[in-house]
C-alpha positions as CSV (number, residue, x, y, z in Angstrom):
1,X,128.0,-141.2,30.7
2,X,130.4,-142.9,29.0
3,X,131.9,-142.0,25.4
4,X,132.9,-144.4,22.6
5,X,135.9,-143.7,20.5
6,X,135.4,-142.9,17.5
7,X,136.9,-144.7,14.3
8,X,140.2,-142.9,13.8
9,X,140.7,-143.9,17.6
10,X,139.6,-148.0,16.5
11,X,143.6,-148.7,16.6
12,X,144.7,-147.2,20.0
13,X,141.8,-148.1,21.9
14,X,140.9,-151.6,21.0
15,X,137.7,-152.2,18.8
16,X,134.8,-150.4,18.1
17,X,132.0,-150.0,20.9
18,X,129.2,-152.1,20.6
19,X,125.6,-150.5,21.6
20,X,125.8,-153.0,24.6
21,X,128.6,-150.6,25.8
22,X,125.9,-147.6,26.2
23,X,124.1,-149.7,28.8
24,X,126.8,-151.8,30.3
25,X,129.5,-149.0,31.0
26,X,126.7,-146.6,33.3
27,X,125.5,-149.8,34.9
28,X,129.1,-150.5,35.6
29,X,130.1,-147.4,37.6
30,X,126.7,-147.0,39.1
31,X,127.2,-150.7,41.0
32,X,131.0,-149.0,42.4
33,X,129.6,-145.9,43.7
34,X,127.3,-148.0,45.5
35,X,129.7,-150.7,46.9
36,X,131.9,-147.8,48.1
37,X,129.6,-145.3,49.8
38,X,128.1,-148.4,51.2
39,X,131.6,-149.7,52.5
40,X,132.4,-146.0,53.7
41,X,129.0,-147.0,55.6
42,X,129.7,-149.8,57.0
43,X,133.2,-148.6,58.2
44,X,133.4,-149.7,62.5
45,X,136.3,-149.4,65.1
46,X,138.1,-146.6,66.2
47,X,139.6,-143.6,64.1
48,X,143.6,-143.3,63.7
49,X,145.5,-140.4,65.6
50,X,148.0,-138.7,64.1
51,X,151.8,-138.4,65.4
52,X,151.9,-136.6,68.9
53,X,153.3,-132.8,68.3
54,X,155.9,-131.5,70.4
55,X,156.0,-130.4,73.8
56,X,155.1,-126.7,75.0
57,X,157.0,-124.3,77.2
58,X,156.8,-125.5,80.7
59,X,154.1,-123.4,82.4
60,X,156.3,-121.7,85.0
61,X,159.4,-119.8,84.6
62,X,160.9,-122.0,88.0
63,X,160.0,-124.1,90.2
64,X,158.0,-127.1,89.1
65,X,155.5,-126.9,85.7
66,X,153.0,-128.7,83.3
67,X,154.4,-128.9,79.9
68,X,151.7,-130.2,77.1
69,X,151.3,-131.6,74.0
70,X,148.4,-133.0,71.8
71,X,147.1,-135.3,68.9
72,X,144.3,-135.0,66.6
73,X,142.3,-137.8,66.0
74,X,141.6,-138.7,62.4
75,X,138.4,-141.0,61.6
76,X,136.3,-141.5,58.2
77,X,132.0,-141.5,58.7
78,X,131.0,-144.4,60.6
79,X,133.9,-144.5,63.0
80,X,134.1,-144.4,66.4
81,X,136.2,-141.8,68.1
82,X,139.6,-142.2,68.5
83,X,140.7,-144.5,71.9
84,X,143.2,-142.7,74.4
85,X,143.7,-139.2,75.4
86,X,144.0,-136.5,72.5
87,X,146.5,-134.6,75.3
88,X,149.4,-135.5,77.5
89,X,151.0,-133.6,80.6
90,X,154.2,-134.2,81.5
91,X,156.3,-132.8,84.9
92,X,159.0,-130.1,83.8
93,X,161.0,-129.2,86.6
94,X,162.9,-126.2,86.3
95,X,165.6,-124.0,88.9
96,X,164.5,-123.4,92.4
97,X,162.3,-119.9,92.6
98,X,164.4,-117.2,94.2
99,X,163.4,-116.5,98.0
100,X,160.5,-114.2,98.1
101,X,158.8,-115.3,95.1
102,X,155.2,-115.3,95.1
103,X,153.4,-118.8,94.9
104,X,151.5,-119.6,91.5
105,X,148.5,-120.0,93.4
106,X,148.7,-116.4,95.2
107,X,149.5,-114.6,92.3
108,X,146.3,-115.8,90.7
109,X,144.2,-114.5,93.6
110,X,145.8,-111.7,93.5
111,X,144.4,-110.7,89.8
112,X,141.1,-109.8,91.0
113,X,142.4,-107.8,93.8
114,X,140.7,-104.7,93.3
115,X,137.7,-105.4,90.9
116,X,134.7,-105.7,91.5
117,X,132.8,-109.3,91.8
118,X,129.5,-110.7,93.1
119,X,127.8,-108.1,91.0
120,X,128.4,-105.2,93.4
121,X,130.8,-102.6,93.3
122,X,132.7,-103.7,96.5
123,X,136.3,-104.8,95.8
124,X,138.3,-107.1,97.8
125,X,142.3,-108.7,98.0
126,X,142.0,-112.2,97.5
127,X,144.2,-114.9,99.2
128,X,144.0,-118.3,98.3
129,X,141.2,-120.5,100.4
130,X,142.4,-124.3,100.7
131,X,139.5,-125.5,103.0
132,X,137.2,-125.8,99.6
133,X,136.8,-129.2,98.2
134,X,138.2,-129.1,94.9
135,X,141.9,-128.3,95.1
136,X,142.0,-127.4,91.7
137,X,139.3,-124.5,91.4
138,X,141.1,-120.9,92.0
139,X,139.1,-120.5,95.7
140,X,140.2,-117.1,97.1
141,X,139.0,-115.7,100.7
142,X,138.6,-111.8,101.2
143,X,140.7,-110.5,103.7
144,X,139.5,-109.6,106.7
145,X,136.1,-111.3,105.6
146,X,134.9,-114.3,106.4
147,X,133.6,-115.6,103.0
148,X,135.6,-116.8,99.7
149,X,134.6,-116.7,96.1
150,X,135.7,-119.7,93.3
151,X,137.0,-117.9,89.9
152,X,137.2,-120.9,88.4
153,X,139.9,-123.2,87.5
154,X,143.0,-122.6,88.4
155,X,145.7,-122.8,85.8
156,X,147.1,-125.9,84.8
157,X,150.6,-126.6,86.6
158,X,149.5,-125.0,90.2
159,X,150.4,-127.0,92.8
160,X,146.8,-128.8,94.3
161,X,148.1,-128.1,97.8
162,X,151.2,-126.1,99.3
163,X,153.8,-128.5,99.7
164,X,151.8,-131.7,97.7
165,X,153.7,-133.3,94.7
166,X,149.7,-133.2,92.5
167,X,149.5,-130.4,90.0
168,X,147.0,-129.2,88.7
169,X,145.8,-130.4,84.9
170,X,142.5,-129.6,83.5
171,X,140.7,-128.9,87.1
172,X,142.1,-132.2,88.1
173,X,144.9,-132.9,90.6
174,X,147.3,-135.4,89.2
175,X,150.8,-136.9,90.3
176,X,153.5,-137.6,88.2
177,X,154.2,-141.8,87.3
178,X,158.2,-142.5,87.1
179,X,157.8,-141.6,83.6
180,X,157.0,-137.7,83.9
181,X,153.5,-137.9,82.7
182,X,150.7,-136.9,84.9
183,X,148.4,-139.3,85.8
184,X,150.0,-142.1,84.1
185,X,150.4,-144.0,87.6
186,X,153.4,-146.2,86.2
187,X,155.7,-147.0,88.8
188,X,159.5,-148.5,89.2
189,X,159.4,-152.3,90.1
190,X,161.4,-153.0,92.4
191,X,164.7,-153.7,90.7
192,X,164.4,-149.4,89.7
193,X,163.0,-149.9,86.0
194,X,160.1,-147.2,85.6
195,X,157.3,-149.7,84.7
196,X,159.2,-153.1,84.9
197,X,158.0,-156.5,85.6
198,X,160.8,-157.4,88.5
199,X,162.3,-159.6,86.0
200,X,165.9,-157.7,86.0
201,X,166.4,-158.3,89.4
202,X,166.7,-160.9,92.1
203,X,165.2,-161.8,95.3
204,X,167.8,-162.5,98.4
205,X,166.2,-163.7,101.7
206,X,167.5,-165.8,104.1
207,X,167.1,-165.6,108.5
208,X,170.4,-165.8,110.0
209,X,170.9,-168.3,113.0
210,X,174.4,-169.4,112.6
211,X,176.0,-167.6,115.4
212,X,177.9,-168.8,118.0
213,X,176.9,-168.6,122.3
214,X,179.9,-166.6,122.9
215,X,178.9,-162.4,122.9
216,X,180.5,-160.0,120.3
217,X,179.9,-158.8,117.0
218,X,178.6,-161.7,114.5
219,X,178.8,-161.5,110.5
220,X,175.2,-161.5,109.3
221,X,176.2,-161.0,105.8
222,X,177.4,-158.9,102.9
223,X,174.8,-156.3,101.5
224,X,176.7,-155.4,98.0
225,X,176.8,-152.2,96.0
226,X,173.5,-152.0,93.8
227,X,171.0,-153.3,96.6
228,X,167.8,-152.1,96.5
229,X,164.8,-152.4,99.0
230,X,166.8,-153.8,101.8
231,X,165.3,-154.6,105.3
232,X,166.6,-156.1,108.1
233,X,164.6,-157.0,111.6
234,X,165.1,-159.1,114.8
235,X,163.6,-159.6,118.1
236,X,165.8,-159.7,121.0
237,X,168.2,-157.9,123.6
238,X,170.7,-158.5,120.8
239,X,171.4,-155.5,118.4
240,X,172.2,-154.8,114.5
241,X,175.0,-153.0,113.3
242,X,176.1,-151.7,110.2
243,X,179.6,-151.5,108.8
244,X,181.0,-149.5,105.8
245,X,183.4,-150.4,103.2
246,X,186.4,-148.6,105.0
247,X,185.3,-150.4,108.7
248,X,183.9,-147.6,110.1
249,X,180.7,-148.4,111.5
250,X,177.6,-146.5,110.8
251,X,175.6,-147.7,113.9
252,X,175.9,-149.5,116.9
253,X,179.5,-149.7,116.7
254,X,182.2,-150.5,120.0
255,X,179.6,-152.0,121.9
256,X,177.7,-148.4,122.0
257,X,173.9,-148.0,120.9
258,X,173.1,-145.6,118.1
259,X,169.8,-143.7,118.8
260,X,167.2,-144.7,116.6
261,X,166.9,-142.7,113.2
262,X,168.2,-142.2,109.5
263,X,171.8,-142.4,108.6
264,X,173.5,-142.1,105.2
265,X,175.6,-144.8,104.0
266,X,176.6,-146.1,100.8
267,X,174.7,-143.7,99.1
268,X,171.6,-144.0,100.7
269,X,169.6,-143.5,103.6
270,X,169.0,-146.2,106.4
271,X,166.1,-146.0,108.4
272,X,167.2,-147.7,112.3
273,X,164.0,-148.4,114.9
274,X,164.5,-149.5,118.5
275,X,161.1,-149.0,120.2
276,X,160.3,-150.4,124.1
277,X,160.2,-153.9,123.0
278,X,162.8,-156.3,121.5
279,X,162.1,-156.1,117.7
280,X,164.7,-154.1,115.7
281,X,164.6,-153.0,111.8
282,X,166.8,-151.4,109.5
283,X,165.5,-150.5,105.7
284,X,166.8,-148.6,102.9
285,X,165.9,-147.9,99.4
286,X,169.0,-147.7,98.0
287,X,170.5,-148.6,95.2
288,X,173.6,-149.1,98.1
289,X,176.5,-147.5,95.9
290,X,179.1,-149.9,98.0
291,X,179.2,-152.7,100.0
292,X,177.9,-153.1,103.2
293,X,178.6,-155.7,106.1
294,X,175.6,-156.7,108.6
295,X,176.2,-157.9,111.8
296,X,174.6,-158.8,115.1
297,X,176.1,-158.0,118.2
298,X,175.2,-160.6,121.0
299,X,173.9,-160.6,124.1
300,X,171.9,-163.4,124.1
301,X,171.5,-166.4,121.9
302,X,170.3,-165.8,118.5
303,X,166.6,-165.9,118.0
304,X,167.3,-165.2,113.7
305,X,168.5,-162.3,112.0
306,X,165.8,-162.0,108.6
307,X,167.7,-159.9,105.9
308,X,166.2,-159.0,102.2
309,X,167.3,-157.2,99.2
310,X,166.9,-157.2,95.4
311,X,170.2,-157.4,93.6
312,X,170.7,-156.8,90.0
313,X,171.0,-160.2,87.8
314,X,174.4,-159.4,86.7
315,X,175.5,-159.2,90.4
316,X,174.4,-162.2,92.2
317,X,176.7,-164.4,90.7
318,X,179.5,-162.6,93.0
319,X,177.2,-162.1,95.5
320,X,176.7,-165.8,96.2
321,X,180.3,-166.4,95.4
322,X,181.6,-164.1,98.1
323,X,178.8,-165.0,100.5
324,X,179.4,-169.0,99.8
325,X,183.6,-168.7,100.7
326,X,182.5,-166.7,103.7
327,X,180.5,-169.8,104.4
328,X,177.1,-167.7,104.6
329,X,175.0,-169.9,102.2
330,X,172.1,-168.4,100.5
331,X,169.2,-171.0,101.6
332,X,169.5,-173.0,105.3
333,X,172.1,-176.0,104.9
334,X,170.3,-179.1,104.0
335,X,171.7,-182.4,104.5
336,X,173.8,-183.0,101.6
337,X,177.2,-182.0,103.0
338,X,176.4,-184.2,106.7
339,X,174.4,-187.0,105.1
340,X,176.2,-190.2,104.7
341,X,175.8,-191.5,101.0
342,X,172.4,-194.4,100.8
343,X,172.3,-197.3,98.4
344,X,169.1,-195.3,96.4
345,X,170.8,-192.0,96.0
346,X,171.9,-191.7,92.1
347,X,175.2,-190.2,91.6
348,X,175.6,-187.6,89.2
349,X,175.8,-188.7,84.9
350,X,179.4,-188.0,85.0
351,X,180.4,-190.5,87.4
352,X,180.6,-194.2,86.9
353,X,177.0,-195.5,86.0
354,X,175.4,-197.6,89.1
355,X,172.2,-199.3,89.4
356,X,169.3,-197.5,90.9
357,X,167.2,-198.7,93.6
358,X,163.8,-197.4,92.6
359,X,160.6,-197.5,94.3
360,X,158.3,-200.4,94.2
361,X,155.9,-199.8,91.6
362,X,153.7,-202.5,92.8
363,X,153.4,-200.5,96.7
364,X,152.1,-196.8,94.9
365,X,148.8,-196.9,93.8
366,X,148.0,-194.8,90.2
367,X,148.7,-191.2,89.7
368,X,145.6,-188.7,89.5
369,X,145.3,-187.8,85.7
370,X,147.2,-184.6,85.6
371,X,147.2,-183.6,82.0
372,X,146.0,-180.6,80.0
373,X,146.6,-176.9,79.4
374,X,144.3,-176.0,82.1
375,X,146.7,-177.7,84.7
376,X,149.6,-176.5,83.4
377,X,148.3,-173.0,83.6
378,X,147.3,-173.5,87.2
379,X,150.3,-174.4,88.7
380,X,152.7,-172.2,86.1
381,X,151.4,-169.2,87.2
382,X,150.8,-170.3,90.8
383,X,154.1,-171.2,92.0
384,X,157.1,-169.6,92.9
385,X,159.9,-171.7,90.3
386,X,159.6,-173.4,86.8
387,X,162.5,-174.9,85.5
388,X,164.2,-177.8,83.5
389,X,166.2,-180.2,85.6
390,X,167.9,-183.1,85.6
391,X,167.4,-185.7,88.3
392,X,170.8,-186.7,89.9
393,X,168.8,-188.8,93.1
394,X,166.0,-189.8,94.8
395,X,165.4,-191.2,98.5
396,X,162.8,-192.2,100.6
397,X,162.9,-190.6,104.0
398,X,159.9,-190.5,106.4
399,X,156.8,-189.5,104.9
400,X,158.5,-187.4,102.0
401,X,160.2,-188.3,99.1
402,X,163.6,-186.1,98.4
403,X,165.1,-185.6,95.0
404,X,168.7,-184.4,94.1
405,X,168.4,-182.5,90.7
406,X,170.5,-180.6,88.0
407,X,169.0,-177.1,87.3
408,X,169.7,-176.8,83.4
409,X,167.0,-173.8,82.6
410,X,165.0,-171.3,84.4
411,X,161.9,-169.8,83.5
412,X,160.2,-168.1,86.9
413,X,162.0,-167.7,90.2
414,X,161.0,-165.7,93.0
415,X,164.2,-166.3,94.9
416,X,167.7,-167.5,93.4
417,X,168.5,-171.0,92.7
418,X,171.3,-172.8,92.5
419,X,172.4,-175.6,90.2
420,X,171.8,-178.4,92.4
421,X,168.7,-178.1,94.5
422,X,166.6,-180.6,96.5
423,X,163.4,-181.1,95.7
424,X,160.8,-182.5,98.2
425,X,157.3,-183.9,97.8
426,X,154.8,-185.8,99.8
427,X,154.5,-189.2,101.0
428,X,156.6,-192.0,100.0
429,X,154.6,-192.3,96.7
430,X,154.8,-189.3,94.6
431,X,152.8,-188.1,91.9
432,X,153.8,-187.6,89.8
433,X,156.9,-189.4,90.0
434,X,160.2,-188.7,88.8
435,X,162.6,-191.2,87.1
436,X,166.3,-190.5,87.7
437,X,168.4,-189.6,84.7
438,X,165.7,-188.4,83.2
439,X,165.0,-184.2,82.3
440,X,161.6,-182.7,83.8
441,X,160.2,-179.4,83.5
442,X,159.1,-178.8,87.5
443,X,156.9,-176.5,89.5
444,X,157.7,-175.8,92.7
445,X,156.9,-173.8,95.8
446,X,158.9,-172.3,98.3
447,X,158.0,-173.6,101.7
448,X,159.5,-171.8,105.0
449,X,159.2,-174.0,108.4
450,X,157.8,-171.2,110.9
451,X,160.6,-171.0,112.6
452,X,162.9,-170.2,109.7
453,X,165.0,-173.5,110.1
454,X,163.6,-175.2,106.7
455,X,164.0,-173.5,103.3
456,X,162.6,-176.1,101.2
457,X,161.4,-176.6,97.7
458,X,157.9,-178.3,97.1
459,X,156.5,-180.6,94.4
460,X,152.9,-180.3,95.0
461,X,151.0,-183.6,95.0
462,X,149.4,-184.1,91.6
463,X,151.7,-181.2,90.7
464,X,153.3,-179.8,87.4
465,X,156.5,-182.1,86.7
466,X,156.6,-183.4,82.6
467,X,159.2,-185.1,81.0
468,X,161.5,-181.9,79.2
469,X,160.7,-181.7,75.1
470,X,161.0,-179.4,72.8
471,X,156.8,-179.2,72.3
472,X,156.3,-179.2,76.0
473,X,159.2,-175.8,76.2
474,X,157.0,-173.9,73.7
475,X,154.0,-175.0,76.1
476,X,155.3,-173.7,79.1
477,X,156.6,-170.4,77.6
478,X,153.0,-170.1,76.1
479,X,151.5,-170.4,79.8
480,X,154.1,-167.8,80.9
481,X,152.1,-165.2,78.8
482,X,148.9,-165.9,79.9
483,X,149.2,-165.8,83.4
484,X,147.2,-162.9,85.3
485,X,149.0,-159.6,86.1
């Protein structure tokens, strides 16, 4: 209950109470206790965990281990529990275990050895039984006896099988991710970033048909330091070969087969096959630590040499450099170079201003309405390139319509582009269509002729292609997020 002042406390505490104040003050804190306990009531979602502690000893003195550590969660009446894992296992790898030493698995076995079990007084020694189906309880077979007994779980950090990578964690068998932790399943893309997105990294594919009728060795290409996932095939009596950075070949060199098999070089490990038929492959993992030169040696015309890698970003800028004086272009030449210059091809802005022969609007019926974020989504996350562009020229040829552009921005690319591209889409009437001089934001596809001879870049009909704006950047950037994994 609350107390009133009394009058030598009128001038601290403000004036004197009223009888009002015997009612109203009770009332008062009655109505709080009741809006907080029911707000403590009402209280949903999960509970909050507290910092993770540290990490325990590693569970073996060598060899591989579990090492452990935990979280407690913390949640008021009402809540639900806590969402995650209140424990986390990590790999602790520790000096090779001298020769001799028994397994982890053994020495647990072995513990029994001599007591009694089954509720008799017969005792046993105990190996360990690996024909039981879970790996992680301690099954031990009797020697000389034809039955085994399960003790339980073994303890955590014993390997699931002799020889496996799993360990045992809490009676289950789990692997390590690239991260260390057990059972976290997170794996390096392929540019070697535990749990990346492929978004460091760059795509180089290309088939090789450029070589001459004459026999010999043939320059493929240049396979630079930093490589990753590289893998080479072809199919004929012709043969791969390999060359190191000091010229000393590391297969199929003089004109004299290698035997299929692996072979170090550049700081990895290359993987040749040469079955009964024609096809050949070489793959590596790398990261290649040097350079590397591909060739073919010839026996026969060239059917195509398909090469692929993954090259860091910061290294494909030399990459196509190099490979581009060498004269092995990235993508198959298209007709820019050998194409005599037509009177509807735009030159580029900086030279003198001409005018444009454009399509007859009057021939092309209406575009399909293509607006809205449900399009954009649809062909943003479909396709293999979305960029900003400029376009330089357009031309009619056949069915197809062909445009020169500028690339100015890039926001998805399965494969490298360059700054000027060709872009192709279907039928003399596009849609939608682009206006030269003008800045678009594209999607494209990536369309390979069968026979490897056309490299090409699609508009799809009704496809993604807006004029470029500030607004319509932030739109495309929003799609990028929303795209499924």
């Amino acid at each position: 209950m609350a107390v009133c002042p009394g009058p030598a406390d009128h001038r601290l505490l403000g004036p004197p109470c009223s009888p009002r104040a015997h009612v109203f003050l009770p009332l008062l804190f009655f109505l709080w206790t009741l809006l907080s306990c029911g707000l403590r009531g009402a209280a949903q979602g999960p509970g909050e965990w507290t910092p993770w502690g540290s990490w325990s000893r590693c569970s073996s003195s060598c060899g591989r281990g579990v090492s452990v550590r935990s979280r407690r969660c913390v949640r008021l009446p009402g809540e639900e529990p806590c969402w995650g894992d209140s424990h986390e296992y990590r790999l602790c790898q520790l000096l090779d275990c001298p020769l001799g030493t028994m397994p982890f698995r053994d020495l647990q076995c072995a513990l029994y050895n001599g007591h009694p079990v089954l509720g008799t007084q017969n005792t046993y020694r105990w190996v360990p039984f690996h024909g039981a189906p879970n790996l992680c309880d301690l099954n031990c077979l009797a020697e000389g006896h034809a039955f085994y007994h399960s003790f339980g779980r073994v303890l955590d950090g014993t390997p699931c099988t002799p020889g496996a990578q799993g360990l045992c964690v809490a009676g289950r068998c789990l692997s390590a991710g690239c991260d260390g932790l057990l059972g976290s399943g997170t794996l390096e893309d392929r540019c070697g970033l535990c749990g990346g997105a492929n978004d460091s990294c760059l795509f180089v594919q290309r088939v090789f048909r450029d070589a001459g009728a004459f026999a010999g060795y043939w320059n493929v290409t240049l396979i630079p330091a930093g490589a990753r996932h590289i893998r080479v095939a072809q199919r004929s009596r012709n043969h791969l070969a390999l060359v190191a950075r000091d010229g000393r070949y590391v297969l199929n060199g003089d004109g004299a087969l290698s035997p299929p098999g692996t072979y170090e070089a550049a700081g990895t490990r290359v993987t040749y096959t040469r079955g009964a038929g024609p096809e050949e492959t070489l793959q590596a993992a790398g990261p290649t630590s040097q350079e590397l030169l591909l060739q073919v040696l010839l026996r026969e015309p060239n059917p195509g040499v398909h090469f692929e890698f993954w090259l860091p970003r910061e290294s494909y800028g030399p990459f196509q450099a190099r490979a581009q004086a060498l004269g092995w272009p990235l993508r198959q030449p298209q007709p820019r170079e050998v194409e005599p210059p037509r009177a509807e091809t735009v030159v580029a802005p900086e030279a003198s201003p001409a005018r444009v022969a454009s399509l007859a609007p009057d021939t092309c019926g209406p575009c399909p309405d293509s607006r809205g974020r449900a399009h954009r989504l649809l062909h943003y996350c479909g396709s293999d390139f979305v960029f900003q562009a400029r376009v330089l020229g357009r031309h009619r040829q056949a069915q197809e319509t062909r445009y020169e552009v500028r690339v100015l921005l890039i926001y998805k690319n399965r494969t490298p582009l360059r700054s000027r591209e060709y872009v192709w889409a279907p039928g003399p009437c596009p849609c939608p269509p682009l206006a030269p001089r003008r800045e678009y934001l594209l999607a494209a596809r990536r369309l390979v002729s069968p026979d490897g001879t056309q490299d090409r870049l699609l508009l799809p009909h009704a496809g993604y292609a807006r004029p470029w704006s500030p607004a319509e950047d932030s739109r495309v950037r929003l799609a990028a997020r929303r795209c499924p994994a």
